[in-house]
C-alpha positions in Angstrom: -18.2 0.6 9.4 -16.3 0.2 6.2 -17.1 2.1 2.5 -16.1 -0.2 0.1 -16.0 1.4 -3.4 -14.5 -0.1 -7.1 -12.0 2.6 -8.6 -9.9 2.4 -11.7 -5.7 2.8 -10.2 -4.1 4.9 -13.1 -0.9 3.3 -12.0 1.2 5.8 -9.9 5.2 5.4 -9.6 6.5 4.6 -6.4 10.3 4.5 -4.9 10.4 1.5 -2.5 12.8 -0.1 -0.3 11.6 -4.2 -0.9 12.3 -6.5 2.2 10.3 -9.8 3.3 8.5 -9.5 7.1 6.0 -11.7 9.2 3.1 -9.2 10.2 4.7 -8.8 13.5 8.2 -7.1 12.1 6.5 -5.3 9.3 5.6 -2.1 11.3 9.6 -1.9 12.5 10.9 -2.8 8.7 8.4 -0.3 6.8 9.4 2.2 9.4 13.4 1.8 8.4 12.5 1.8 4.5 10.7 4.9 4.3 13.8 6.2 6.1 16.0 4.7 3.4 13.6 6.2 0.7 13.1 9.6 2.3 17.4 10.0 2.7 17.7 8.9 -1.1 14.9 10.8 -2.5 16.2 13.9 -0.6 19.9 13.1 -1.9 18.6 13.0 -5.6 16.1 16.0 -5.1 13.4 13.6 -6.2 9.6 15.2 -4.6 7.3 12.9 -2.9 4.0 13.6 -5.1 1.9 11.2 -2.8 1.4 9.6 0.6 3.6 7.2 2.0 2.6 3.6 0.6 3.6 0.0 1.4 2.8 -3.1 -1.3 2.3 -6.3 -0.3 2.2 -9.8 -1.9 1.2 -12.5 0.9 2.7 -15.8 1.4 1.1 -18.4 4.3 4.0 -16.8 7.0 6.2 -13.8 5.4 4.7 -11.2 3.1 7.0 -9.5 0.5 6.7 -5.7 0.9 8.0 -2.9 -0.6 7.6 0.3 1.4 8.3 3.9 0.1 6.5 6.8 -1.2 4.1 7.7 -4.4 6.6 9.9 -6.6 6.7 11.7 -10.0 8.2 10.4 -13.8 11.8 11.6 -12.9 12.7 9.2 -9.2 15.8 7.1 -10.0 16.8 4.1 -8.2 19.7 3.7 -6.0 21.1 3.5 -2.3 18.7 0.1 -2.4 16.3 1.8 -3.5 13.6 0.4 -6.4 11.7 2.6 -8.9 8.4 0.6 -9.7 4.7 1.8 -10.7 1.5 0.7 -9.0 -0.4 -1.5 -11.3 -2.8 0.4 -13.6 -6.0 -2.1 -12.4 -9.9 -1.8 -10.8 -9.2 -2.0 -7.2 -11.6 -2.3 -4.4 -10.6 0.1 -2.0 -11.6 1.1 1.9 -10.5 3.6 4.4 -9.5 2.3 7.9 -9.6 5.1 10.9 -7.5 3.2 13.6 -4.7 1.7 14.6 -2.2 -0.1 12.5 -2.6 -3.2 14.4 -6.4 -3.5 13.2 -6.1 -3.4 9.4 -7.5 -6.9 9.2 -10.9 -5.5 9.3 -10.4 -3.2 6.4 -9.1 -6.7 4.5 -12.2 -8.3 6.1 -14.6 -5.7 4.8 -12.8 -6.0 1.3 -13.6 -9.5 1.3 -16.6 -9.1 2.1 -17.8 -5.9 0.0 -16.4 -7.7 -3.3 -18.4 -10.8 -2.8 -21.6 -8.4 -2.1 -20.5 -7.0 -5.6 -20.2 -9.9 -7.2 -16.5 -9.2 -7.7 -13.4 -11.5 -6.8 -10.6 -10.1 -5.3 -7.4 -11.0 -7.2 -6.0 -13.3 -4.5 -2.2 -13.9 -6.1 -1.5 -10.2 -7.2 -0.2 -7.1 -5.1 -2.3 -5.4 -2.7 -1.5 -1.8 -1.1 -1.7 0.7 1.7 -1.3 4.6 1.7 -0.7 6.2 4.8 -2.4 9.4 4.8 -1.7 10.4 8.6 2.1 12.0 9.3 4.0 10.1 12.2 3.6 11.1 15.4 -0.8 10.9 14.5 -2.8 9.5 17.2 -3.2 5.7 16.6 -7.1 6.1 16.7 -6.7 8.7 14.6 -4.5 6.8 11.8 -6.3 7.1 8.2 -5.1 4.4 5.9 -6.5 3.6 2.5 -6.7 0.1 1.7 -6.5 -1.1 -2.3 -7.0 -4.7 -3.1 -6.7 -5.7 -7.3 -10.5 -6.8 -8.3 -10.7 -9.6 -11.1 -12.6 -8.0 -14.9 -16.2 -8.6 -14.5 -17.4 -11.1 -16.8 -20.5 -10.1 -19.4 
């Protein structure tokens, strides 16, 4: 069972490696960039001040991601790796307990929770995951917060 909720996203910073995967090769990709971004943000002395997050904008096969980790004001880009900040939006967000494999039904209950709310889910915009579980977690065990855009309500 999925708790969908409506949050305001204050608009973090996040140091991100950017690469373009079907579903099937994200897993393996997102795995090398937050390798990449943990070796650069160590080399600059940069702190990780959140989870571990990957953004997403879908296309009908590949999905343009950028993987990496929630930092503070000071990251600096470099060794391929992008400084960007998490858009400052309403999202409707969800937590998934699980494997990786079945975060459709966190996107399913997002779906469905906004049109219970009478809310539409900005469809063309970025959509994120934070990783809240270190590696190595059980895959039933595997907490991952989902955030999906919403549209302004209308008055």
């Amino acid at each position: 069972m999925y708790d969908v909720t409506f949050t305001r996203e204050s608009g973090r910073r996040v140091a991100v490696v950017c690469y373009q995967a079907r579903p099937e090769e994200i897993g393996a990709k997102a795995g090398e960039a937050f390798g990449r971004v943990a070796e650069h943000l160590a080399r600059t002395g940069t702190p990780v001040t959140g989870p571990a997050v990957s953004c997403y904008t879908t296309g009908p096969e590949v999905f343009d991601v950028a993987s990496g980790f929630v930092v503070g004001e000071g990251a600096q880009p470099g060794d391929g790796v992008e400084v960007d900040d998490l858009p400052s939006c309403e999202v409707a967000t969800t937590t998934h307990v699980g494997p990786y494999d079945e975060l459709g039904k966190a996107y399913d209950a997002l779906r469905a929770g906004a049109l219970a709310h009478g809310r539409r889910l900005v469809e063309d915009g970025i959509m994120w995951e934070e990783y809240w579980s270190p590696p190595g977690t059980p895959p039933e065990q595997t907490r991952t917060v989902v955030c999906w855009p919403v549209a302004p309500q209308e008055d």
